[in-house]
N, C-alpha and C positions, 0 to 999 in steps of 0.2 A: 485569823491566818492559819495556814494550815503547819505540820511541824516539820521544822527542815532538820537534815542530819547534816553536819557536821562532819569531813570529811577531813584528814590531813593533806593537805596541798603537795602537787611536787613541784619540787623547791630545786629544779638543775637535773639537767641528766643525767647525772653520775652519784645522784642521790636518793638512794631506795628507803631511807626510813630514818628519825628524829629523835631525841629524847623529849621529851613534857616537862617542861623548865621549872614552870611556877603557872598555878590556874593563877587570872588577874580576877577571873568573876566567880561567884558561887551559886550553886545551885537558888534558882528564886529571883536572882538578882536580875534589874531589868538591863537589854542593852541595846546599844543603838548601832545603826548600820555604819560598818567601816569601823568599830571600837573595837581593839582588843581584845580579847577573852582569854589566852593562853599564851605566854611565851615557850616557844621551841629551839632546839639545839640541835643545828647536824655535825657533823666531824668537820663543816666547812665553817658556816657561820651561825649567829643567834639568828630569830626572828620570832614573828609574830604572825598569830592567827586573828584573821577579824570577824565577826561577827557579819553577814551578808544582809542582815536588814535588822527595822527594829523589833525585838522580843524581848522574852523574859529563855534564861536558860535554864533548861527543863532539867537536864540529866550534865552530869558529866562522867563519861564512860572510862575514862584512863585515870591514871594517879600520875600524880608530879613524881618523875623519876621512872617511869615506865619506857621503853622502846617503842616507837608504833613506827608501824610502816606505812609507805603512801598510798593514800587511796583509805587504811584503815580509820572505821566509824572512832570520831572521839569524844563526839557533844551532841547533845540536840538543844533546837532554840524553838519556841511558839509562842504564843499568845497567852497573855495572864491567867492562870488556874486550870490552864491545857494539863494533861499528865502524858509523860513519856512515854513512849511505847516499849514494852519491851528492850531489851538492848541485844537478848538472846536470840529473837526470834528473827528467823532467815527475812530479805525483804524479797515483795512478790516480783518475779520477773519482769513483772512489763511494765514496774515503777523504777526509774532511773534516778540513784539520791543526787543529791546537788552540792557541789563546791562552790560554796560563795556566793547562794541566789543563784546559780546558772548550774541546768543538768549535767551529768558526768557520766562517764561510762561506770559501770559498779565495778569494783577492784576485783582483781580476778583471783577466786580462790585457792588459799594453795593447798599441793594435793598430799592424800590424807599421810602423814607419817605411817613408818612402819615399825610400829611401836613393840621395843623389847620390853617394858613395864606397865606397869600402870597409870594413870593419868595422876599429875602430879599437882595436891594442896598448892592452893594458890599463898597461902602462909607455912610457915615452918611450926614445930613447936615452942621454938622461939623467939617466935613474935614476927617472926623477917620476910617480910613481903615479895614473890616472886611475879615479875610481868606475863604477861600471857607469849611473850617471842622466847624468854627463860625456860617457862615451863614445857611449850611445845616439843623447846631444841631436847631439857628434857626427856621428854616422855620418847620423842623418837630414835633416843639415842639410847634410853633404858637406865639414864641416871636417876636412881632412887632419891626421895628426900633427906635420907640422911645423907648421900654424898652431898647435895645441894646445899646442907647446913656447913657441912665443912669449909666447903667454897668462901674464901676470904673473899668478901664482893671488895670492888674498886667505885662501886657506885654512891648516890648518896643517902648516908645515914648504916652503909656499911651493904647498899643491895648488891646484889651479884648483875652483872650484866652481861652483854652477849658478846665481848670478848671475852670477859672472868670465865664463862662455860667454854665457849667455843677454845681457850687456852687449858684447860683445864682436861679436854676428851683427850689429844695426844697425851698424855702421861697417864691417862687414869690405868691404862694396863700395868703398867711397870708400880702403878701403889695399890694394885688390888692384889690380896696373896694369893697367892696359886698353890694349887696341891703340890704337894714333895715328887718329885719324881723320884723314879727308881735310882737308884745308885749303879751311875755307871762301870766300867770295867774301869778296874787302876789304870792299865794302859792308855785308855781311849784318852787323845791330848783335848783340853776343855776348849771349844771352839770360841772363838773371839767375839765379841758382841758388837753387832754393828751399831747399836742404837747408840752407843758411847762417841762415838764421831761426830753424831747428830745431836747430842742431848746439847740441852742450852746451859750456857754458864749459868752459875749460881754465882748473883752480884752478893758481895760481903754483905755481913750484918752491921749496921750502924748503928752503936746505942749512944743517944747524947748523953753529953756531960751536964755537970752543973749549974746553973746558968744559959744552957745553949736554948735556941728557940729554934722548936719544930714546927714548920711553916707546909700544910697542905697543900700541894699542888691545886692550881684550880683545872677547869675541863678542859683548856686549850691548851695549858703546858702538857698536860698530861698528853693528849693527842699527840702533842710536836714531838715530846720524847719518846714514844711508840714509835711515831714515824722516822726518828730519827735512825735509831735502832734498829726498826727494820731495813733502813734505806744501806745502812752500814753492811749487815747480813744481808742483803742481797745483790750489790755492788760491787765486785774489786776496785774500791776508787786508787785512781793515780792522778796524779795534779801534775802538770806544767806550768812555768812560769815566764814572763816574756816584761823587761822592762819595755815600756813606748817614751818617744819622746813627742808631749803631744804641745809644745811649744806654740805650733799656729792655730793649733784650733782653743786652746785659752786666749790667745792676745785676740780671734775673732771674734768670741764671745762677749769678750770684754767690748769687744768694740759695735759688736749688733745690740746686745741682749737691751739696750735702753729702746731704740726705735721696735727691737720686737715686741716689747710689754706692751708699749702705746698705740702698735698695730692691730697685735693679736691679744691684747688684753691678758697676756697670760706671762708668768718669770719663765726663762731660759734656762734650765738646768741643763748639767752634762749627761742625766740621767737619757733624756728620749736619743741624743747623739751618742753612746754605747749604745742603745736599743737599734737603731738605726745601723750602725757599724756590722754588729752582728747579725742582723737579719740577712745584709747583704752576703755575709761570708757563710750565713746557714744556704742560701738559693744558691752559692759555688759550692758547696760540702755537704749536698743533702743526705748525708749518713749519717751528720750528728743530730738531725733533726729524727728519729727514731724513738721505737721502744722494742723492749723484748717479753715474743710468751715461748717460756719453754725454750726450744729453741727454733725460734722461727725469730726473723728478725721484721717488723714492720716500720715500714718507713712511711710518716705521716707528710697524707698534701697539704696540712696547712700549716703556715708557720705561727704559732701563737705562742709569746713570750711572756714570762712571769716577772716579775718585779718584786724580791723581800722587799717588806716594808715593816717597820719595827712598828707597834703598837703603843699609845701611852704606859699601857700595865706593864709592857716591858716582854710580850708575847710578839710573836711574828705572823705574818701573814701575808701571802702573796699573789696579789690580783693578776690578771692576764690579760695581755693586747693582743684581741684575736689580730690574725694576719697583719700583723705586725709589717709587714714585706710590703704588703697595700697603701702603707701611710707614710707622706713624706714627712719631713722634721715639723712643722705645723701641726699636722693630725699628731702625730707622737708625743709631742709637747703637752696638746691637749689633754691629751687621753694619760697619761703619766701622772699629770696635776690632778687630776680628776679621780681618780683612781687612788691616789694617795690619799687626796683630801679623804674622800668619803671611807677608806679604810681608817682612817683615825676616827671618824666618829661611829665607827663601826654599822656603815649603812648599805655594805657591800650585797649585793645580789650572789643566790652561789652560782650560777653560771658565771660572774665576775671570778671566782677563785678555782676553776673548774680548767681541764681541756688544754692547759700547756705543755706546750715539746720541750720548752728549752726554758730554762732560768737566770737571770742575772741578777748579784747580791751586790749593793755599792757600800762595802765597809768601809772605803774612803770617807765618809760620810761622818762616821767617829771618829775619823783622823788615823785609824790603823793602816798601816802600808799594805798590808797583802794577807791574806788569808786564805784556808785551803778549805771550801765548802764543800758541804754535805749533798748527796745528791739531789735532786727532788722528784721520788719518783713517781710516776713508771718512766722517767725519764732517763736517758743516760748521761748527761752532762747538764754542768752549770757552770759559771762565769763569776769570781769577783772582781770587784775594780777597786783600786786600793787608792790611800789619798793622793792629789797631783803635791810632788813638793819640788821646790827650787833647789837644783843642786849643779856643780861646776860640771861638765860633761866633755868630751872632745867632739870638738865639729870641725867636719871633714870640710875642707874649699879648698878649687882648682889651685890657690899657693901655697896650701900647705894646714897641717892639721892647726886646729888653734884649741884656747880651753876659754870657754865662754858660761853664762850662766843660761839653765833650759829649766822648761817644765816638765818632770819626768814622773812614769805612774806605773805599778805595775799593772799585771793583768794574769791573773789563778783562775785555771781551767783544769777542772775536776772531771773525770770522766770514766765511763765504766768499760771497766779493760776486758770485761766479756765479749765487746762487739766494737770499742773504739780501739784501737791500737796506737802507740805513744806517736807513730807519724800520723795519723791524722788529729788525733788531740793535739799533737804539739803546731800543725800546719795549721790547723783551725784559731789558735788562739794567736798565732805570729801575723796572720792573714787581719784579724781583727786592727792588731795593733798595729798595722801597714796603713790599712783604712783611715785609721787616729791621725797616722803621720803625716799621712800624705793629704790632709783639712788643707782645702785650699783657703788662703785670708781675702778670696775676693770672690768668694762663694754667696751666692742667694739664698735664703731662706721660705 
């Protein structure tokens, strides 16, 4: 057989490059078509790389814990006592490598830095391993290897990765010394520093006590809380609040959800009927379905809605119902079950977790009443739904008020007050909860 390269796959399209998890095969090792060989890691979800047919794996060109981007050579696979070619050596034009057993376009070069130093050891002096996206960003940026030893990595076994660099270039100015300037005139007033406005807090130092247990984030917390973070520093969030009283649309559930299992073979959660509600009051309010660059405001045509879903390990993650607006409570249903299911065994696809406008969290779900979410960006709103509980309420009839018992739930809508303003975030989440109210009990499914 002849030797095929080994190409990183693209894995969504809003996904430009991977970590190298763990090789599963080693060099030598034989493998069969459709087997494993390497697990990968994007900022979205795990997966796996398979081998396109059967061989022996010649080379492995990356290390566990490296960056590679899509399209970049990671492996080669051939035939028993084949030897690898090269790894350095350019491939010839009019050979097209292969993803998977099927040709590929060859990844498109990127073009050459414009390098203020030298080209940068792929190890440090001590000991510490840098990826070829590390050292590039490196060399093009003119960071030497001893800044690069400094660099506290966040990666694993202590490597530096490509936000540790990329977070690391804004400040390097202000920690490299600078020559003395001349001494200005006593008079002259010291002009103010703008960079102070901007600089980022500095989170307290924590040191545990005795007995305490210090627990390493794993690679998804750590993501969530970056993005947390960021979503905060880049949002003015504001939240509204709006109790519903969704009294008929619980006693209808109650009263379909057995003939709908046995129809449609699937449970009736309240989760795709929020999904539903809001989709309709995003197609009357198409402002809250947006994003912002800069400032240009982009208002998206499709409506694709996210869904938190809490994880066994205790991480979150949020799959997407593209056009969501297209699917009546059936389709929704479906696709909600489905989507959850398979986010727990963690077998999401990342275009499943990719491409949402809009988010709804159901903390009711833990029995919490209401909560004020974090945004999910580039998005500028989200929605929780908080638990239904039974409480005394006043109901309005043509004789007269009475106090009767209802099913009542809030509804927290979070939104960024750069481009939503508190009347439409507050109209958009009142409109939802109208929607709720006004379930009729003799509604089709």
């Amino acid at each position: 057989m002849s030797q095929i390269d080994i190409l990183l796959p693209k894995m969504g399209e809003s996904v430009a490059e991977a970590t190298i998890i763990k090789w599963l095969k080693n060099e030598g090792d034989a493998v069969a078509a459709d087997e494993p060989i390497v697990e990968i890691a994007t900022d979205k979800v795990d997966s796996e790389v398979p081998a396109p047919q059967d061989g022996v794996l010649l080379k492995r060109l990356v290390n566990e814990g490296d960056v590679v981007k899509v399209g970049q050579l990671i492996a080669q696979i051939g035939a028993a006592g084949a030897v690898a070619a090269p790894s350095a050596a350019p491939a010839p034009a009019a050979s097209a490598p292969v993803v998977n057993g099927r040709p590929a376009a060859a990844p498109v070069a990127a073009s050459a830095p414009v390098a203020s130093g030298g080209p940068v050891a792929r190890t440090g002096n001590g000991g510490k391993f840098y990826s070829p996206l590390v050292r590039n960003i490196a060399q093009s940026e003119g960071v030497s290897l001893a800044e690069l030893e400094a660099i506290q990595g966040s990666g694993q076994g202590g490597r530096v990765t490509k936000k540790d660099i990329l977070d690391y270039l804004p400040q390097r100015g202000a920690a490299s010394p600078a020559p003395a300037p001349a001494p200005a005139p006593a008079a002259a007033p010291a002009p103010a520093a703008p960079a102070a406005a901007t600089a980022k807090p500095i989170a307290p130092k924590v040191v545990p006590g005795p007995g305490d247990e210090v627990i390493e984030m794993d690679r998804m917390r750590k993501l969530i809380a970056d993005h947390m973070v960021m979503s905060k520093s880049t949002s003015p969030h504001v939240t509204s609040f709006v109790e519903a009283d969704v009294t008929n649309l619980v006693m209808w559930r109650e009263k379909v959800k057995k003939a709908f299992e046995k129809r449609e073979g699937e449970k009736l959660t309240f989760t795709p009927i929020f999904i539903l509600a809001i989709a309709q009051a995003i197609k009357e309010m198409p402002m809250i379905n947006v994003q912002v660059d800069g400032y240009s405001i982009i208002r998206k045509k499709e409506i694709n809605i996210g869904m938190a879903a809490a994880l066994p390990s205790g991480n979150l993650i949020v799959p997407v119902i593209r056009n969501a607006d297209q699917l009546n409570l059936v389709g929704l249903a479906k696709k909600v079950n489905d989507l959850a299911n398979r986010a727990r065994e963690n077998k999401l696809q990342p275009d499943e977790i990719s491409g949402g406008t809009y988010t709804v969290t159901n903390v009711g779900t833990f029995g919490n009443v209401l909560g004020t979410p974090v945004i999910n960006q580039p998005q500028v709103a989200i929605m929780a739904t908080g638990a239904i509980r039974k409480k005394p309420a006043v109901i309005e009839t043509p004789a007269g008020d009475l106090i009767g018992i209802r099913h009542l739930m809030f509804l927290s809508h979070s939104y960024d007050h750069r481009v939503v303003d508190g009347a439409l975030g507050g109209r958009f989440v009142r409109r939802v909860a109208d929607i709720l109210e006004g379930w009729s009990l003799d509604q089709e499914f």
